[in-house]
MARPATI-974402 format. One record per atom (N, C-alpha, C): atom name; chain; x, z, y. Coordinates in nm, 2 decimals, always signed. Layout:
% residues N
ATOM  at  ch      px      pz      py
ATOM  CA   A       X       Z       Y
...
END
This chain:
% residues 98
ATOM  at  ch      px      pz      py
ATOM   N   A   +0.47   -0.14   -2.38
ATOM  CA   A   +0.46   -0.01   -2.31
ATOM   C   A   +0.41   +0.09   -2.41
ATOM   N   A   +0.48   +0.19   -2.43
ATOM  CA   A   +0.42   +0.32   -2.49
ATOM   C   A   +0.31   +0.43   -2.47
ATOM   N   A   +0.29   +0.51   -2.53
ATOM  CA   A   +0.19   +0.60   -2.47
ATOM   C   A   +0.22   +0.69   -2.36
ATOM   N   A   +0.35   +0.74   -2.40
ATOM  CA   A   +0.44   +0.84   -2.29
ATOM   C   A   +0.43   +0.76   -2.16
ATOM   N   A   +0.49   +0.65   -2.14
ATOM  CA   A   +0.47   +0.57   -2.01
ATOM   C   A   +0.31   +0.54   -1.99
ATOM   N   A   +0.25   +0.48   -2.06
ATOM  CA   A   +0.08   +0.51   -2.00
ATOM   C   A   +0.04   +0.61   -1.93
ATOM   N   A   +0.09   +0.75   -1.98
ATOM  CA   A   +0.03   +0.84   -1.94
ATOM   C   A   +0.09   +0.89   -1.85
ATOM   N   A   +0.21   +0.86   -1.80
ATOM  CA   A   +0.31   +0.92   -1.68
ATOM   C   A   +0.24   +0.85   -1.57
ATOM   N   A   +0.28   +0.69   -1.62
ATOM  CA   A   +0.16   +0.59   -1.47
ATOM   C   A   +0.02   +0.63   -1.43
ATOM   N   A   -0.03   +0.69   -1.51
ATOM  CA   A   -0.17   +0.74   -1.50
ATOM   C   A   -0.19   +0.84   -1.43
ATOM   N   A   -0.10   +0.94   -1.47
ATOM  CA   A   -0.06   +1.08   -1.35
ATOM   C   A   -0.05   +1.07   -1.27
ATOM   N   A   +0.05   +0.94   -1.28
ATOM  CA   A   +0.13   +0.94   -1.13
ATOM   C   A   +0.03   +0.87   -1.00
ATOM   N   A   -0.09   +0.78   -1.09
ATOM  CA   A   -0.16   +0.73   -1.00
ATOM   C   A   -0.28   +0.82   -0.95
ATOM   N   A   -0.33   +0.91   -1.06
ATOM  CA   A   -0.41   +0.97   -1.06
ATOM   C   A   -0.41   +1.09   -0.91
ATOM   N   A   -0.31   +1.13   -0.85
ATOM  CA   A   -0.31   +1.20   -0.71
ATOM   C   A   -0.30   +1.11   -0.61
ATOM   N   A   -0.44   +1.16   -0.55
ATOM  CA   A   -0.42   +1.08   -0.38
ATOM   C   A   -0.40   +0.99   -0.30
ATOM   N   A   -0.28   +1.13   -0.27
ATOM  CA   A   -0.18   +1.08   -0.17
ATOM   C   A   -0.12   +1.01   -0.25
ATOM   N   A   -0.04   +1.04   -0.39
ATOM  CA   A   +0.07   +0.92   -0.45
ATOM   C   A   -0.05   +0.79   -0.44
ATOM   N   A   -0.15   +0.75   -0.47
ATOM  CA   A   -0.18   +0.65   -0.51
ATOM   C   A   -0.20   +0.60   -0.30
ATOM   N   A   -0.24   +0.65   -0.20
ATOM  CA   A   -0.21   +0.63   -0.10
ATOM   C   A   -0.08   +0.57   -0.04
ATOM   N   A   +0.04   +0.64   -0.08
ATOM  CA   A   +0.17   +0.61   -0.08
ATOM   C   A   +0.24   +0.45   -0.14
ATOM   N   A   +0.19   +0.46   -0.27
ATOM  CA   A   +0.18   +0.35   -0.37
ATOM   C   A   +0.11   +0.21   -0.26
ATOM   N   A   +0.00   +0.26   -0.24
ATOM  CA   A   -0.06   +0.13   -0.18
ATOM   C   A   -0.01   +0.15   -0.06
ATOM   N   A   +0.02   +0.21   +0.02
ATOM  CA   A   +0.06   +0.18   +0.14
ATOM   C   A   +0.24   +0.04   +0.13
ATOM   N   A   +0.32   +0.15   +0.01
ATOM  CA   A   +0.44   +0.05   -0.01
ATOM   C   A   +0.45   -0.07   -0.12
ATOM   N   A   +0.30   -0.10   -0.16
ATOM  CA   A   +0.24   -0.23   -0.22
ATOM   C   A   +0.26   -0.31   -0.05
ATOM   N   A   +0.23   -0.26   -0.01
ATOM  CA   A   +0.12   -0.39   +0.08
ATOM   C   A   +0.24   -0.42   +0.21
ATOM   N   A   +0.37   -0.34   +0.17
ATOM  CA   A   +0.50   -0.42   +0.29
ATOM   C   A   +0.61   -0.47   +0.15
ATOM   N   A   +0.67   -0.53   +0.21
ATOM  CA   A   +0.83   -0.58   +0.12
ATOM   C   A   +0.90   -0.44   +0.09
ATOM   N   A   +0.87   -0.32   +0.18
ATOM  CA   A   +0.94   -0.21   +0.16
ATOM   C   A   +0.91   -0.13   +0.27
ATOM   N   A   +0.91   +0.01   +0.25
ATOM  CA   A   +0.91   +0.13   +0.36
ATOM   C   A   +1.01   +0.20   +0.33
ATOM   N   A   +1.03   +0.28   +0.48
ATOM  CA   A   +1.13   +0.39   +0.48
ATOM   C   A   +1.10   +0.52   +0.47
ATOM   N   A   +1.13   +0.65   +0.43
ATOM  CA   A   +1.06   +0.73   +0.40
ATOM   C   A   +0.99   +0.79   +0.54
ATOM   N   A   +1.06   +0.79   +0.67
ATOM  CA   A   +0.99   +0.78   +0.79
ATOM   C   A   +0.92   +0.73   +0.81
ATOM   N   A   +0.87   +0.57   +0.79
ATOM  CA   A   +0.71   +0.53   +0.77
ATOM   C   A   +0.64   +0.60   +0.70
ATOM   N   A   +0.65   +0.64   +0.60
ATOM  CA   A   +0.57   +0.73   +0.48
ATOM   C   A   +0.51   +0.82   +0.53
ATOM   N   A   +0.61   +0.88   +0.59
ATOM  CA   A   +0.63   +1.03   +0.68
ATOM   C   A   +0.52   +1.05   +0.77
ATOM   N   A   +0.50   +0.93   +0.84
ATOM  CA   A   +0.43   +0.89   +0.98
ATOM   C   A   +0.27   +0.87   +0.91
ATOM   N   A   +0.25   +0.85   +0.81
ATOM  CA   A   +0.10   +0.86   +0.75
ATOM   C   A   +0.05   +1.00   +0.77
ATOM   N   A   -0.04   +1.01   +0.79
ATOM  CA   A   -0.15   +1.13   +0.86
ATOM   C   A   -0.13   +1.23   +0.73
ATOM   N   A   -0.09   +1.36   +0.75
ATOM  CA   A   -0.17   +1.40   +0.68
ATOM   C   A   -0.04   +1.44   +0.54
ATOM   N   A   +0.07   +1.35   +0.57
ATOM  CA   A   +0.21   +1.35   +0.49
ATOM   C   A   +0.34   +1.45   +0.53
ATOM   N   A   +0.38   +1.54   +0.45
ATOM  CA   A   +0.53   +1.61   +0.54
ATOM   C   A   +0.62   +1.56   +0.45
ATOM   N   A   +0.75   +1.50   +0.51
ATOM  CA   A   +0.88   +1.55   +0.44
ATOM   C   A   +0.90   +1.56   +0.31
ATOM   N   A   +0.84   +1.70   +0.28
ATOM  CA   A   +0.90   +1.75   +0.13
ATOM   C   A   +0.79   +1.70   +0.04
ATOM   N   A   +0.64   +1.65   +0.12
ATOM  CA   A   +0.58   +1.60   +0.00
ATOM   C   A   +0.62   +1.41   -0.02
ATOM   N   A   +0.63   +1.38   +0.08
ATOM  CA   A   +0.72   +1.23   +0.06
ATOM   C   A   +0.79   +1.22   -0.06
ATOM   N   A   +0.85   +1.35   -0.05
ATOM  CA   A   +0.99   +1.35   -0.14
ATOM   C   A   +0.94   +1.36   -0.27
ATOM   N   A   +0.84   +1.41   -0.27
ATOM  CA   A   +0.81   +1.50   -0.42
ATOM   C   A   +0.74   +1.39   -0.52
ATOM   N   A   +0.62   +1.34   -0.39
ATOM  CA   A   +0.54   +1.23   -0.45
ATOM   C   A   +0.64   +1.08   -0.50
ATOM   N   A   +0.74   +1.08   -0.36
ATOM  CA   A   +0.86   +0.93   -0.41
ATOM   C   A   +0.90   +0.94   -0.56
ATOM   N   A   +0.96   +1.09   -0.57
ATOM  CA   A   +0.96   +1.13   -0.72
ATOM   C   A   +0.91   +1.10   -0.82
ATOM   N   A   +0.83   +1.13   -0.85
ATOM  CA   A   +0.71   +1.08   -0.93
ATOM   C   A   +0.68   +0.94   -0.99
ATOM   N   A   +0.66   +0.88   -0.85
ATOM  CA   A   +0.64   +0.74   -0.83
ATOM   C   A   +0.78   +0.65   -0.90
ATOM   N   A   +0.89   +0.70   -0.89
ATOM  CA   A   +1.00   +0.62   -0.93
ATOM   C   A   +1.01   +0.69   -1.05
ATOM   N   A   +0.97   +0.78   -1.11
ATOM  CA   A   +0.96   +0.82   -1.23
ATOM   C   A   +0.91   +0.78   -1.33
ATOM   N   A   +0.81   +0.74   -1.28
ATOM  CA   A   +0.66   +0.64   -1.38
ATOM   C   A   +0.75   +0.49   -1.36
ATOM   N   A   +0.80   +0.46   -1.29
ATOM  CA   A   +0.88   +0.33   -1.30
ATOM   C   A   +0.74   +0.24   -1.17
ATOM   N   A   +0.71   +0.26   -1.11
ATOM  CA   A   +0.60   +0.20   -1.00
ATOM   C   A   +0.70   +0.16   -0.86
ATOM   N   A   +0.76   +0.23   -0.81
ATOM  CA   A   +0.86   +0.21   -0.76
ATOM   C   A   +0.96   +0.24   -0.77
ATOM   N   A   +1.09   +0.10   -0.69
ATOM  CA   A   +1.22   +0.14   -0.68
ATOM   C   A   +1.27   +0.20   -0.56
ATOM   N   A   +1.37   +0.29   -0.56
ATOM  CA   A   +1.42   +0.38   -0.39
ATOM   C   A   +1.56   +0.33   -0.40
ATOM   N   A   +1.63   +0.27   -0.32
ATOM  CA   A   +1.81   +0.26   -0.29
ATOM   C   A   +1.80   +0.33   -0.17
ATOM   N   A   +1.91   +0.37   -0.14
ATOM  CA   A   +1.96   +0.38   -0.01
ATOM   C   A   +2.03   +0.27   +0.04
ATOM   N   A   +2.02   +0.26   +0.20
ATOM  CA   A   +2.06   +0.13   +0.26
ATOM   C   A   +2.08   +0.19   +0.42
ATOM   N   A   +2.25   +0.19   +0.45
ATOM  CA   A   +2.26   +0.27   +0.55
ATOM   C   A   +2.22   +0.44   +0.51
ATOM   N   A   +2.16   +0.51   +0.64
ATOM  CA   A   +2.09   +0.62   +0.67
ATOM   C   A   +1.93   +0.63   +0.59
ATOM   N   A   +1.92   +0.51   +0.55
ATOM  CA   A   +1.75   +0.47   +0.52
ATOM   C   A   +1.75   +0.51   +0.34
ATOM   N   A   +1.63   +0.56   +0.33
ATOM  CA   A   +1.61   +0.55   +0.18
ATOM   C   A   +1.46   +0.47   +0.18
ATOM   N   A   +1.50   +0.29   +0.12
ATOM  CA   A   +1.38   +0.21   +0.09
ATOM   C   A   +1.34   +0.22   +0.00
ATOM   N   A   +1.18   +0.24   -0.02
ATOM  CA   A   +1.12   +0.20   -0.13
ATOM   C   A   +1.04   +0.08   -0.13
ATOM   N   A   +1.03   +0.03   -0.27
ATOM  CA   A   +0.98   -0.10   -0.27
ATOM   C   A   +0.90   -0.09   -0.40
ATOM   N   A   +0.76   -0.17   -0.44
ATOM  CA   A   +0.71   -0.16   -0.57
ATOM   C   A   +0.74   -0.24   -0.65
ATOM   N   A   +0.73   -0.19   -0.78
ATOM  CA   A   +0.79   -0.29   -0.90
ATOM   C   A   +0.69   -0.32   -0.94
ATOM   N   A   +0.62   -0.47   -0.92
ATOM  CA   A   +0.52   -0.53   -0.96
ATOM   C   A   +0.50   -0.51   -1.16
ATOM   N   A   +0.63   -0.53   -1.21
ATOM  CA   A   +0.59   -0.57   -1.33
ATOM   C   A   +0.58   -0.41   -1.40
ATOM   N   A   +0.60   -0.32   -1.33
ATOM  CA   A   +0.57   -0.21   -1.44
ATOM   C   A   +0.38   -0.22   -1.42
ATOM   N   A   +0.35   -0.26   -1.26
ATOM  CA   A   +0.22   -0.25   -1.27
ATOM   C   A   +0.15   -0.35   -1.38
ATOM   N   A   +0.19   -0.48   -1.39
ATOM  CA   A   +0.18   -0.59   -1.53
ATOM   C   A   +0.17   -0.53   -1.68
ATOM   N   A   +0.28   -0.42   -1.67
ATOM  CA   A   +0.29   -0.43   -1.85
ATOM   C   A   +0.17   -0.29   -1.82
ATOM   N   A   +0.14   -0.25   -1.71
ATOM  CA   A   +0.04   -0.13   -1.75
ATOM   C   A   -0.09   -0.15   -1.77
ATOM   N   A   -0.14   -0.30   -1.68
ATOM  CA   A   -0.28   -0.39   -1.72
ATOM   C   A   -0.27   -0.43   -1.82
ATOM   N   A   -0.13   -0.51   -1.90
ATOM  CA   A   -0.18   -0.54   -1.99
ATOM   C   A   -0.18   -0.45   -2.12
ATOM   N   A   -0.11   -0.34   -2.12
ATOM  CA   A   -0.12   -0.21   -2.18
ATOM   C   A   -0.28   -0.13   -2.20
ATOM   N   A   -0.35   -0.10   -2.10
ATOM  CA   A   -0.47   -0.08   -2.05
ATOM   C   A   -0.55   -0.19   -2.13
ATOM   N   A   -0.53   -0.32   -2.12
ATOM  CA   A   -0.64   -0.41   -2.18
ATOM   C   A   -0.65   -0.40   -2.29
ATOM   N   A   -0.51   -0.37   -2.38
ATOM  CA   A   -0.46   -0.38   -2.53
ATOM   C   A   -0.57   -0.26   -2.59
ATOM   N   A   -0.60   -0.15   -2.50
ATOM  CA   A   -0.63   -0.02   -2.51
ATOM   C   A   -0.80   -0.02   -2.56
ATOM   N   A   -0.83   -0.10   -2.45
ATOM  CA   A   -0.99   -0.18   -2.41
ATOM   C   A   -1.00   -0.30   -2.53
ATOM   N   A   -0.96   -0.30   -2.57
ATOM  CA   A   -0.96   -0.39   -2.71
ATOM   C   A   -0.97   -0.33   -2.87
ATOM   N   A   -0.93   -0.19   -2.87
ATOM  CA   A   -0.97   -0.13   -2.97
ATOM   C   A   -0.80   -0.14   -3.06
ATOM   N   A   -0.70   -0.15   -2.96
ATOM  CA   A   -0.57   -0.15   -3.04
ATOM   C   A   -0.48   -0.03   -2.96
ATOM   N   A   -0.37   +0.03   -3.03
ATOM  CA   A   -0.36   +0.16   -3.00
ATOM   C   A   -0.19   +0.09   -2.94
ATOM   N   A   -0.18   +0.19   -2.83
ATOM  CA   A   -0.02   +0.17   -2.79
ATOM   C   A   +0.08   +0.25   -2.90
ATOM   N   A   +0.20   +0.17   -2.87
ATOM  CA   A   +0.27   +0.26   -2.98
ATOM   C   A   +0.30   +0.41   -2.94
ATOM   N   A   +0.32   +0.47   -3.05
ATOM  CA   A   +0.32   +0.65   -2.98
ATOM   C   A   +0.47   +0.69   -2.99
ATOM   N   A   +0.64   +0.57   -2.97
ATOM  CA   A   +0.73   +0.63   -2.92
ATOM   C   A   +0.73   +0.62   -2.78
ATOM   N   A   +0.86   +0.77   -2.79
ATOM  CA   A   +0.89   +0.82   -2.62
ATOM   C   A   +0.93   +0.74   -2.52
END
């Protein structure tokens, strides 16, 4: 994992609600953006904005299925980012391509 991707996953966990979001669609096999929706405190266009993000950093995947748009987390982007992070905590540098 690169520095560019370190630092996108770090953003992206770094707000909130994304990291709210994140853990809420850790902890099922998958949500619909209407579950998401239904979290306190969540509208619509921020679902949308935050899902963004989130599948940007590579943290989660979104298909559509039917009417539904699922998301689900990609365990191994969160893997290469601990072990990225530890490499870091070791005094060795990520590589610095994009």
């Amino acid at each position: 994992m690169n520095r560019s991707e370190i630092e996108k996953i770090s953003k992206a966990l770094a707000d909130e609600t994304r990291l709210r979001i994140f853990e809420a669609i850790s902890a099922t096999r998958r949500m619909t953006c209407g579950e998401i929706v239904s979290m306190r405190g969540v509208t619509p266009a921020t679902v949308s904005h935050h899902l963004k993000i989130l599948s940007e950093a590579r943290l989660i995947a979104c298909r559509r299925e039917g009417q539904f748009v699922l998301s689900q987390a990609v365990p191994e982007t969160i893997s290469a980012y601990s072990r990225a992070l530890a490499k870091i905590a070791r005094g060795k540098k990520p590589s610095r391509r994009s």
